[in-house]
C-alpha positions in Angstrom: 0.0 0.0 0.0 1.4 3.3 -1.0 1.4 6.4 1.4 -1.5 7.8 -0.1 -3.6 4.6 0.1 -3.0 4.9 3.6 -3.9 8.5 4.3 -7.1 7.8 1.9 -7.9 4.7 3.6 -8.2 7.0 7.1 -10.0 9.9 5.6 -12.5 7.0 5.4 -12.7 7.4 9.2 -13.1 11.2 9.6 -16.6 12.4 11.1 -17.9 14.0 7.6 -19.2 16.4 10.4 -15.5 17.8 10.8 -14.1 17.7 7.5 -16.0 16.5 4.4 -13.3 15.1 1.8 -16.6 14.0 -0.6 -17.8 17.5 -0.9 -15.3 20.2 -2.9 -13.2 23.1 -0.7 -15.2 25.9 0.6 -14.4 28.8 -2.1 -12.4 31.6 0.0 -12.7 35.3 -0.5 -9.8 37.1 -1.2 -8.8 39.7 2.0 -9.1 43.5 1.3 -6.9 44.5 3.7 -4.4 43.0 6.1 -4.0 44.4 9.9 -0.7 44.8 12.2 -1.5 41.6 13.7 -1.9 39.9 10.2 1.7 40.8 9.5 3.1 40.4 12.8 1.4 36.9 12.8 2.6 35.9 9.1 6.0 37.5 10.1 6.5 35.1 12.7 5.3 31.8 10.7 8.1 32.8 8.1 10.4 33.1 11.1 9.6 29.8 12.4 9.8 28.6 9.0 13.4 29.6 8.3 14.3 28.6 11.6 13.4 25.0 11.0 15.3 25.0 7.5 18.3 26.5 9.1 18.3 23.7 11.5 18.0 20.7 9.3 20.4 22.1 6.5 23.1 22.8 9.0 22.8 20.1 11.2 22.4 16.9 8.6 25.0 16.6 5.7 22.7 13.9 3.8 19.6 16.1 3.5 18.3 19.4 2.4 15.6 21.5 3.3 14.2 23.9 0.6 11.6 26.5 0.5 8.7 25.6 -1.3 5.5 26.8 0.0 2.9 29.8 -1.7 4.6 32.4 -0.6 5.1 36.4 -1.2 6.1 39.6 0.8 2.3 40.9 -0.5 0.2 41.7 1.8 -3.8 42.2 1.1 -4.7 45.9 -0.1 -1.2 46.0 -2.3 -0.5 46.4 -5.9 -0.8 42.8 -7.1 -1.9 40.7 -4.0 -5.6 40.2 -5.8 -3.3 38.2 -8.4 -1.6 36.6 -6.2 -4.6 35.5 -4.1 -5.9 33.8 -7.3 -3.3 32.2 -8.1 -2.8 30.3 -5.0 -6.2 29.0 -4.9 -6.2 28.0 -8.2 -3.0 26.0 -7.5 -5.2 24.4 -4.3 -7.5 23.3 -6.5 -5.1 21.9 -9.0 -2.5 20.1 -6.5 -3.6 20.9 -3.1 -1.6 23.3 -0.7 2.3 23.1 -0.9 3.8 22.3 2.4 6.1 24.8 3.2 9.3 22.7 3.6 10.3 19.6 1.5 13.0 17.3 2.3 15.6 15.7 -0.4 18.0 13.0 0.2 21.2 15.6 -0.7 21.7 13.2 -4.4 18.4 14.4 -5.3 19.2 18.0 -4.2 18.4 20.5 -7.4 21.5 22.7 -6.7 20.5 24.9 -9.8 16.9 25.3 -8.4 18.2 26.3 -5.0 17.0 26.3 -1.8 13.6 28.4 -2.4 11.6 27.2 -5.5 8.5 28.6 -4.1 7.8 30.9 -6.8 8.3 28.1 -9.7 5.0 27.1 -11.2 4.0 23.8 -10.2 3.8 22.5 -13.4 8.2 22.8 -14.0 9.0 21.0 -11.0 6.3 18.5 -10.4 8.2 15.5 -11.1 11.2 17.0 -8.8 8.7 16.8 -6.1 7.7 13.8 -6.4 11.8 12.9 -5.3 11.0 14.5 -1.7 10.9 12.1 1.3 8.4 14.7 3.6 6.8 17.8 3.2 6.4 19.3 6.6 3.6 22.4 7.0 5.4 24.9 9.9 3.1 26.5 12.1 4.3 29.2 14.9 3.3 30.0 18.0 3.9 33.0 20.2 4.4 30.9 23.5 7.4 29.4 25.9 5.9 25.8 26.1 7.6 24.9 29.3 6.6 28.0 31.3 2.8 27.5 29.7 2.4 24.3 31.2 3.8 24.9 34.6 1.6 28.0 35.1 -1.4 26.1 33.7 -1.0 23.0 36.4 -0.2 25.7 39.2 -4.0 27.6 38.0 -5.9 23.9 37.5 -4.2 22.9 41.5 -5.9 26.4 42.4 -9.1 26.5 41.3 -9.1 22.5 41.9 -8.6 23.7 45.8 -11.0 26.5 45.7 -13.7 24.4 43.8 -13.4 21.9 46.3 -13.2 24.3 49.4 -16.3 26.3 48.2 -18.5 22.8 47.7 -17.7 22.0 51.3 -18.4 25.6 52.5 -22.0 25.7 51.0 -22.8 21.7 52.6 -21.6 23.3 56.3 -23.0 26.9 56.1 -26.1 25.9 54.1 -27.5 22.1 54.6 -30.9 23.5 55.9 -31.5 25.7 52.6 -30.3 22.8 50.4 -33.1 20.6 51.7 -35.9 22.7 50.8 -37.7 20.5 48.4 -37.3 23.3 45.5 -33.8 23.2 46.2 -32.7 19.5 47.4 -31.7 18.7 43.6 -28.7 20.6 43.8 -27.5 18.3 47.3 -26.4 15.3 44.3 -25.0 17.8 42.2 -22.5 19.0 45.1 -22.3 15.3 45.9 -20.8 14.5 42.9 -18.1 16.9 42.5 -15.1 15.3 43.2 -11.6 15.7 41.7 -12.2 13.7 39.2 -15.9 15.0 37.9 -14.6 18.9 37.9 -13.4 18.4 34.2 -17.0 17.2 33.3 -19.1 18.6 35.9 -21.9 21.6 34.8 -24.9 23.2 36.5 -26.9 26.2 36.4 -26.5 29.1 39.2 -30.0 28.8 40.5 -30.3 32.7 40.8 -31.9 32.8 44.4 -32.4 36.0 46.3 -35.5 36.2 48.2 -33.1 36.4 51.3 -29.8 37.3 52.8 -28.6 33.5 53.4 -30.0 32.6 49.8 -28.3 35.3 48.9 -25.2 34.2 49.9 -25.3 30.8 49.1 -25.9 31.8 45.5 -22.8 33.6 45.7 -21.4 30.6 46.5 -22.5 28.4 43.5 -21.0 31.1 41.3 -17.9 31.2 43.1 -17.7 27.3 42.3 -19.0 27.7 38.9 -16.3 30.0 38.1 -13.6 28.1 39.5 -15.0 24.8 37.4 -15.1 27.3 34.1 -11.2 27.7 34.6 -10.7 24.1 35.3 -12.1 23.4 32.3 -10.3 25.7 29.8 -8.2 23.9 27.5 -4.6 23.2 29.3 -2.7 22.4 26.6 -0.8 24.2 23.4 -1.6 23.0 20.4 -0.4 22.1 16.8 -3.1 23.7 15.2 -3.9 22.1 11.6 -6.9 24.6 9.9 -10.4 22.3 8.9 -10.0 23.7 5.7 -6.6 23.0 5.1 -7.2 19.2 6.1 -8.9 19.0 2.5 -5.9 20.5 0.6 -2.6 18.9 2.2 -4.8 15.6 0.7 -4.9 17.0 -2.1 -1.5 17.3 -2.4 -0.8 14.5 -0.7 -2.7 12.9 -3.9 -0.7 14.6 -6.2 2.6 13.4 -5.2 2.6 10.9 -2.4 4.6 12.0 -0.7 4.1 11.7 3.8 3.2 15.4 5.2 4.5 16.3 8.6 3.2 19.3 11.2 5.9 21.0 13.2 4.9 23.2 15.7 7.4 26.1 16.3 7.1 27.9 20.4 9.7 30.1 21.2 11.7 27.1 23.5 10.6 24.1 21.6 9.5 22.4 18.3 6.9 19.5 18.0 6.6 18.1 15.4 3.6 15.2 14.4 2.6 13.1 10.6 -0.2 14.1 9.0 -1.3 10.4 9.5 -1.1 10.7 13.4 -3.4 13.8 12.7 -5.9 11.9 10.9 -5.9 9.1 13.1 -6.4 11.6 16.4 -9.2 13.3 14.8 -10.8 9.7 13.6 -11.2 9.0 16.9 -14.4 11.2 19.2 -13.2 9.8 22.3 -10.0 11.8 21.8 -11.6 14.8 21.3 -11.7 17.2 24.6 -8.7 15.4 25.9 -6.1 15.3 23.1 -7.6 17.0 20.7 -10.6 20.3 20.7 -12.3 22.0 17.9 -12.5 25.7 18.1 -12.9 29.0 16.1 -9.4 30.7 16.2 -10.2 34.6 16.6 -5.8 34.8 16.0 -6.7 33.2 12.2 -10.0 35.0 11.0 -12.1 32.9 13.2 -11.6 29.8 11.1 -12.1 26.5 12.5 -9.0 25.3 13.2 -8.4 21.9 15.2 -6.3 22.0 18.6 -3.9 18.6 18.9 -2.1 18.7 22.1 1.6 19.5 21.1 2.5 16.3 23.3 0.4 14.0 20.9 3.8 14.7 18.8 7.1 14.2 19.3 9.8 17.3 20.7 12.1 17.5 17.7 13.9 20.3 18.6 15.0 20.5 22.6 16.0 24.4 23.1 15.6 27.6 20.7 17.4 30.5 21.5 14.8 33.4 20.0 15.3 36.0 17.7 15.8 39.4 17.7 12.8 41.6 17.0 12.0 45.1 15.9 9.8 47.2 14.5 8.7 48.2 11.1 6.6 51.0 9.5 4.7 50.2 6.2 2.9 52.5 4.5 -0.3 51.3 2.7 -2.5 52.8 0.0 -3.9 56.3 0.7 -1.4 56.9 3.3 -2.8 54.2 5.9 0.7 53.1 8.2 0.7 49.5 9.5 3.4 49.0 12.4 4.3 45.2 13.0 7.1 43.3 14.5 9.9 41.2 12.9 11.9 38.4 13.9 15.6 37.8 12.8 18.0 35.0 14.0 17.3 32.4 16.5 19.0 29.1 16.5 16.6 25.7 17.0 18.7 22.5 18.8 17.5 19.2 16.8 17.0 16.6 19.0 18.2 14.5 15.9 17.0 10.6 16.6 12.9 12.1 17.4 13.1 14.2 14.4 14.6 11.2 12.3 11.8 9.2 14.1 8.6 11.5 13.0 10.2 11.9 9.6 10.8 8.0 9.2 14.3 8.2 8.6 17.1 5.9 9.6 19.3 8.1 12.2 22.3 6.8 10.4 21.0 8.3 7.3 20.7 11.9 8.3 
């Protein structure tokens, strides 16, 4: 069975209700005019991008990254982006969406196409692409990894505690209200909250204030609703693969056959995850809430975008020292100024046998 047999066979699995691959992409608009944030955001993503290509090409002497992604400096509301814009989904439609990366075996290395063929029509290298052994999609995210996680145990071990303490509080201080008939539901409610049930646990704040004790026992039950609403906030980072994207990396995947990787760039480590792992995670609905969520991403346009934990991957790169930033003015049509930041340097530590063991490649090799 070739790769793309095997991605196709677990599309088969997909909930149509998450991403449809018998019905054609969602047409897309093209933007009339980017923000600071846009930039900043795309800035960053081609930062992550070049940090991951620096990292491979100088570390391994057997491969070669190369730039290969739809790419421009354009942004929406310039001279030519409308153009541009088309083009690209056109190309989506034809072969799918370019990972950014591709990975040769250095004998298969174009030297007189370089190290960027991004802006070569599909059509001239098509069969070069085919030589690739990965394609790997490089998303960025503005986050120390390490420090997220140790402040997001150190909230869920408060509001655990408080959730806790405040469910105890309302059985001492207000056992005689509770057993009012029109209010003894809510004594199994509080009965059931345990450390375990706080992730699943929901209610209604019954809203009582006929008195100064009901009063204050509603206060209560909000105070424990609230500290169950932070419990429950998703704990994790993510590698975030867009829903609509999901269609077009099979596409492509279709086109040339050759295995698609994520890598998920923070500003301290890289994860990276196959695009066969993704489909397997998002195959599965008991996964979903735990290692995987499903939410509108207000950083990407709202699109729905789906939320892997980054541990569902595997750390390829152990430390990154960041960049330098700055500032930069850019002056748009009729005088409008955007100010955004950009991101130079950086250096990303391959942890060289994960990397080689996402990418499927003999250490020995690289």
């Amino acid at each position: 069975m070739t790769y793309y047999e095997t991605i196709r066979e677990l599309t088969k699995h997909v909930p149509a209700t998450l991403v449809d691959f018998g019905l054609p992409r969602d047409p897309s608009r093209t933007p009339t005019q980017a923000s600071s944030n846009f930039i900043t955001n795309k800035e960053q993503g081609d930062w992550a991008e070049n940090l991951v290509t620096r990292a491979i090409n100088e570390t391994s002497k057997k491969f070669v990254a190369v730039k290969y992604g739809k790419s421009d400096d354009l942004v929406a509301g310039e001279e030519g982006f409308d153009n541009f814009y088309q083009d690209f989904q056109r190309e989506l439609d034809t072969i799918g969406k370019r990972p950014d990366l591709l990975i040769f075996k250095s004998s298969d290395f174009d030297k007189y196409l370089g190290y960027n063929i991004s802006q070569i029509p599909h059509d001239k290298i098509a069969n070069y692409v085919t030589k690739a052994v990965a394609g790997i999609e490089v998303r960025s995210s503005a986050f120390l990894i390490d420090k997220y996680e140790a402040a997001m145990q150190v909230r869920t071990e408060i509001f655990t505690k408080l959730a806790l303490q405040t469910r105890d509080k309302i059985f001492a201080e207000f056992t005689d209200l509770l057993e009012h008939p029109t209010r003894s539901k809510y004594i199994p409610v509080l009965q059931a909250i345990t450390n375990q049930t706080l992730s699943v646990t929901d209610f209604k704040v019954p809203g009582w204030s006929s008195s100064d004790r009901l009063v204050a026992m509603n206060d209560q039950f909000k105070e424990l609703k609230r500290a169950i609403k932070e419990i429950q906030k998703r704990d994790f980072l993510s590698i975030t693969p867009k829903v609509e994207d999901i269609k077009v990396v099979y596409k492509w995947i279709e086109t040339f056959n050759v295995p698609h990787f994520y890598f998920q760039v923070f500003f301290d480590k890289v994860y990276g995850i196959s695009f066969e792992q993704i489909l397997s995670i998002i195959a599965d609905p008991d996964k979903e809430g735990t290692v995987f969520s499903v939410e509108a991403d207000t950083k990407n346009q709202n699109k729905t975008t789906i939320k892997i934990n980054s541990k569902s991957g595997v750390q390829v790169a152990y430390k990154i020292e960041e960049p330098k930033h700055e500032s930069v003015r850019k002056e748009m049509g009729r005088g409008r100024l955007l100010f955004y930041v950009t991101f130079k340097g950086g250096t990303a530590y391959l942890d060289v046998a994960n990397l080689c063991g996402v990418l499927g490649i003999n250490q020995n090799d690289f």
